[in-house]
C-alpha positions as CSV (number, residue, x, y, z in Angstrom):
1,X,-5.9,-4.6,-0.7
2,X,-6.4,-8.2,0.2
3,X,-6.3,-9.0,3.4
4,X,-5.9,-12.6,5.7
5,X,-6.4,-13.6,9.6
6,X,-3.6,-13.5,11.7
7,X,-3.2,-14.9,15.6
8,X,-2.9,-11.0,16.6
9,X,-6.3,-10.1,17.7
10,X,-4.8,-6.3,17.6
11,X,-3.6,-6.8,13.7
12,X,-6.0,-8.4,13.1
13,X,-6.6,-8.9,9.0
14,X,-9.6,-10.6,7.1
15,X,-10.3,-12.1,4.0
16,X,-8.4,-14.6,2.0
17,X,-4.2,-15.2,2.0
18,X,-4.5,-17.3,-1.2
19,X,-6.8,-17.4,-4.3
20,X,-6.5,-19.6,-7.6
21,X,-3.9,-21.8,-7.9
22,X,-0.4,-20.1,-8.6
23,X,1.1,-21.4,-12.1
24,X,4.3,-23.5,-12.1
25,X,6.2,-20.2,-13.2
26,X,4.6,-18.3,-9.6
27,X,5.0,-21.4,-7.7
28,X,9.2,-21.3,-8.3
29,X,9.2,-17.6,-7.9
30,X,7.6,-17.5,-4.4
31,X,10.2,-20.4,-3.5
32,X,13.2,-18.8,-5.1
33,X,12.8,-15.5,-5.8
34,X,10.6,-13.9,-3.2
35,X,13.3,-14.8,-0.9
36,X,16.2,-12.6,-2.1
37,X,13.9,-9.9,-2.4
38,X,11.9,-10.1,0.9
39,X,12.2,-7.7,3.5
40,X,13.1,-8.9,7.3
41,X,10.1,-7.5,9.3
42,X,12.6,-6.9,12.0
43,X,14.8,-4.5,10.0
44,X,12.7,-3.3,7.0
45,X,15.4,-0.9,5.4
46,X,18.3,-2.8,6.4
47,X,20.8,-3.2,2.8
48,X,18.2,-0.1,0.9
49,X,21.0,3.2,1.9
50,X,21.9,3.0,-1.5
51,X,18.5,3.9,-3.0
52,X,17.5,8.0,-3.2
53,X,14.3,7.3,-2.0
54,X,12.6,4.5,0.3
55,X,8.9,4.3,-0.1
56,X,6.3,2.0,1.0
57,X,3.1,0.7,-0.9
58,X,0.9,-0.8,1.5
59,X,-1.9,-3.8,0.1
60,X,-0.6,-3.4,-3.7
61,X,-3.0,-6.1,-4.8
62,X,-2.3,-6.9,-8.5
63,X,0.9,-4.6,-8.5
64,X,0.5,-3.0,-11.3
65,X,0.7,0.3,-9.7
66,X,4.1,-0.6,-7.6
67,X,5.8,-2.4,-10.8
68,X,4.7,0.9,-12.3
69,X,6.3,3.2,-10.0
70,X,9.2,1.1,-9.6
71,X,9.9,1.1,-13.6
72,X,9.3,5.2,-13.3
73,X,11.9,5.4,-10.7
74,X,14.5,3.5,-10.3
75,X,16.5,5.4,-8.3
76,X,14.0,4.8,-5.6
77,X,13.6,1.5,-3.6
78,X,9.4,1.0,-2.9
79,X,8.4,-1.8,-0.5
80,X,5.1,-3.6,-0.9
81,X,3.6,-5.5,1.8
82,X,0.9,-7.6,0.6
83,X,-1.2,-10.9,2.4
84,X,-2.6,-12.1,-0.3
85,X,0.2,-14.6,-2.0
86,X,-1.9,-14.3,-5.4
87,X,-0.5,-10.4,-5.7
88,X,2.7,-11.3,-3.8
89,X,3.3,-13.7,-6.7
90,X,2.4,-11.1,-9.7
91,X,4.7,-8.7,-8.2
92,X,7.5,-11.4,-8.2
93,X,6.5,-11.7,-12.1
94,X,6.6,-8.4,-12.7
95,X,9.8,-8.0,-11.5
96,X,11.5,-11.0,-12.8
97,X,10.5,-10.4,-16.1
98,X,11.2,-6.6,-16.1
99,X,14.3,-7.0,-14.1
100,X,13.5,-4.8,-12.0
101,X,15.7,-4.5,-8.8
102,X,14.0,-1.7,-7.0
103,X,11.2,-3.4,-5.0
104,X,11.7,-5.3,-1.6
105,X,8.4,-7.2,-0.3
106,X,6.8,-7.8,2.6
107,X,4.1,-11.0,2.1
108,X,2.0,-10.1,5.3
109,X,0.5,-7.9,7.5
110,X,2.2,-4.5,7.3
111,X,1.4,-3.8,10.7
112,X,4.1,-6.1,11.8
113,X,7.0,-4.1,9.9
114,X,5.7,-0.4,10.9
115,X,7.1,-0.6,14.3
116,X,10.2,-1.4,13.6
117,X,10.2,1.7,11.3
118,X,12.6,4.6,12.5
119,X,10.8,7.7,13.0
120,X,10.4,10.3,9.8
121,X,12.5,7.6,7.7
122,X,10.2,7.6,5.0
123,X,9.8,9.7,1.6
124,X,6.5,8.7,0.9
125,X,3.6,5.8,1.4
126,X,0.8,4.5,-1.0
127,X,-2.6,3.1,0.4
128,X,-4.8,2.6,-2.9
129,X,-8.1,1.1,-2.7
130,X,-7.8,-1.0,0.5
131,X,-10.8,-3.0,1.6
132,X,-13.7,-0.6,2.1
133,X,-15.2,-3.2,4.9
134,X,-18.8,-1.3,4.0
135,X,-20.8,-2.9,6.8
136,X,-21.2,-0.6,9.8
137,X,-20.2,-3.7,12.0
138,X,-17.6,-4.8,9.8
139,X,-16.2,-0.7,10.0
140,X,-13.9,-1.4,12.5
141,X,-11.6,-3.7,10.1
142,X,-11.0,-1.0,8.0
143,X,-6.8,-0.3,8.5
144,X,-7.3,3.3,8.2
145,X,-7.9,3.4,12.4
146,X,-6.7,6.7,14.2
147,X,-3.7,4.3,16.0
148,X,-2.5,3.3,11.9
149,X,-2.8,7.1,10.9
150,X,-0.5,8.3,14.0
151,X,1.9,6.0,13.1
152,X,2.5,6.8,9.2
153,X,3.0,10.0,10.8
154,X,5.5,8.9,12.8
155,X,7.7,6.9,10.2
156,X,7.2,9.7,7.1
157,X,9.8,12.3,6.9
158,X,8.4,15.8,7.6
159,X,7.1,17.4,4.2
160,X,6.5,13.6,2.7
161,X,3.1,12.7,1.0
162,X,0.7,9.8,2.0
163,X,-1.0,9.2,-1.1
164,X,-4.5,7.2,-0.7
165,X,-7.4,6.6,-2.9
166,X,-10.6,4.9,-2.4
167,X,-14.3,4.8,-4.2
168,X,-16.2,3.9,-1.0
169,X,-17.2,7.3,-0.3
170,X,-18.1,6.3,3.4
171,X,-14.2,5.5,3.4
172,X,-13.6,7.9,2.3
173,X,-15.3,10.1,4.7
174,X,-14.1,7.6,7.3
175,X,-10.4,8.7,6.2
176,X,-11.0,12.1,6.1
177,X,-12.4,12.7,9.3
178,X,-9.2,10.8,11.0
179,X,-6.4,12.6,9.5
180,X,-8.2,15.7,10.1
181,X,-8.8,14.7,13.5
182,X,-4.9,13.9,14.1
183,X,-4.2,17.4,12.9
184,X,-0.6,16.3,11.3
185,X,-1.1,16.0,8.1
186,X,-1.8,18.9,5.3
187,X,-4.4,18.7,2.9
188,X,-5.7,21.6,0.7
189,X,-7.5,21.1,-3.1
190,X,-7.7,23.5,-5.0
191,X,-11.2,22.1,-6.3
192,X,-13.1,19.2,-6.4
193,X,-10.9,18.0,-9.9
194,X,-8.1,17.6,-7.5
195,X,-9.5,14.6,-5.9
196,X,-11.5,13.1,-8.8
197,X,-8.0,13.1,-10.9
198,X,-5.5,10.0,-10.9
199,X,-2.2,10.9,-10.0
200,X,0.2,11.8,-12.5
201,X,1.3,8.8,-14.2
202,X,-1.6,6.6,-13.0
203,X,-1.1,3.2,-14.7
204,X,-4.6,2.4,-14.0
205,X,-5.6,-0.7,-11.5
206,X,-7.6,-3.5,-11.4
207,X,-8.9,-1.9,-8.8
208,X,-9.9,1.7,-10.3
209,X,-11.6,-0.4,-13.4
210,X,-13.7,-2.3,-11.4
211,X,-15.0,0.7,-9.3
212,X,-15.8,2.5,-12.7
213,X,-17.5,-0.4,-14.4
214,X,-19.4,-0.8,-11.2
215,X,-20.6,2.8,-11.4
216,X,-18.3,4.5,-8.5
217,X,-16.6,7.2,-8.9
218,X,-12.4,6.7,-7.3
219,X,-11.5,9.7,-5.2
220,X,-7.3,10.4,-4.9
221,X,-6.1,12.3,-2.1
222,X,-2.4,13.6,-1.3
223,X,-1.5,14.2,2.5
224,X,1.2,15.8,3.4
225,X,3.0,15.1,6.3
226,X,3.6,18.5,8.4
């Protein structure tokens, strides 16, 4: 998940909002096509009671996991937010080109649509890979804080799964220890394969590829939400 600064010192993101130059192609799909398709933070599922499903996929990065999900099942609207326009523009691609009409976007800080999220009107939310932030003094940028965890709790429908995946194992730790300490959420492997598996239908990430070729191992979790 890439991540920008924003004038919120609470929401407060970091890293870059923009990397290479966006082709011509990305350039006129931010300007014309990101708008028809973008959320308003104010009123995230406003125009989406016709899908079966409304999930949310939060720092998608390249997209290929939410352009994925979104050909898999159609019948289910997924919003990505994303900062980083790079990813934000992919997405865009990847829908234009697979005319896809299931995915609404968010090109910002999630944090700024969340409360404006009706309570358990969620059926699921993605958190893949965000930035580990490694550094002791950097640990307090991770998104993963015990205030973010309470509310995903609050906006997923009772029985919904928070999927998230990491291969920092100090996040992962990090993670762990919060949703266990906010007592909400279920979580019960049946053995260590459970969380050194890919979910079913994994389309494989950027992401993932890096971490392997790198020599980390990616560990996927499934919380549910009691």
């Amino acid at each position: 998940m890439s991540t920008h600064n924003t004038s919120t010192p609470a929401n407060r993101l970091y890293g870059r909002a923009k990397g290479k130059p966006l082709s011509a192609y990305q350039a006129g799909l931010i300007e014309t096509f990101l708008p028809k398709i973008a959320i308003d933070p104010e009123a995230p599922l406003q125009g989406l009671d016709g899908f079966a499903a409304r999930w949310l996929e939060i720092g998608f990065g390249g997209a290929e996991h939410l352009l994925h999900r979104a050909r898999e099942t159609p019948e289910r609207v997924i919003i990505g937010a994303e900062p980083f326009l790079n990813g934000v523009a992919k997405c865009c691609a990847g829908m234009d080109r697979g005319k896809l009409e299931n995915i609404r976007l968010h090109h910002g800080d999630v944090r700024d649509v969340l409360p404006n999220l009706a309570d358990e009107s969620l059926d699921g939310i993605y958190i893949l890979f965000p930035d580990p932030w490694p550094k002791s003094r950097h640990n307090k940028r991770r998104i993963l804080s015990s205030d973010f965890i309470a509310e995903l709790h609050r906006i997923l429908k009772p029985g919904a799964p928070l999927y998230f995946a990491s291969d920092i194992i100090d996040y992962v730790d990090w993670t762990l220890t919060r949703i266990d300490a906010h007592g909400g959420f279920g979580f019960a492997p049946k053995n260590k394969a459970d969380f050194l598996s890919p979910y079913e239908g994994w389309p494989g990430t950027r992401y993932q590829k890096k971490a392997i070729r790198e020599g980390r191992v990616p560990h996927y979790f499934i919380f549910t939400r009691q």
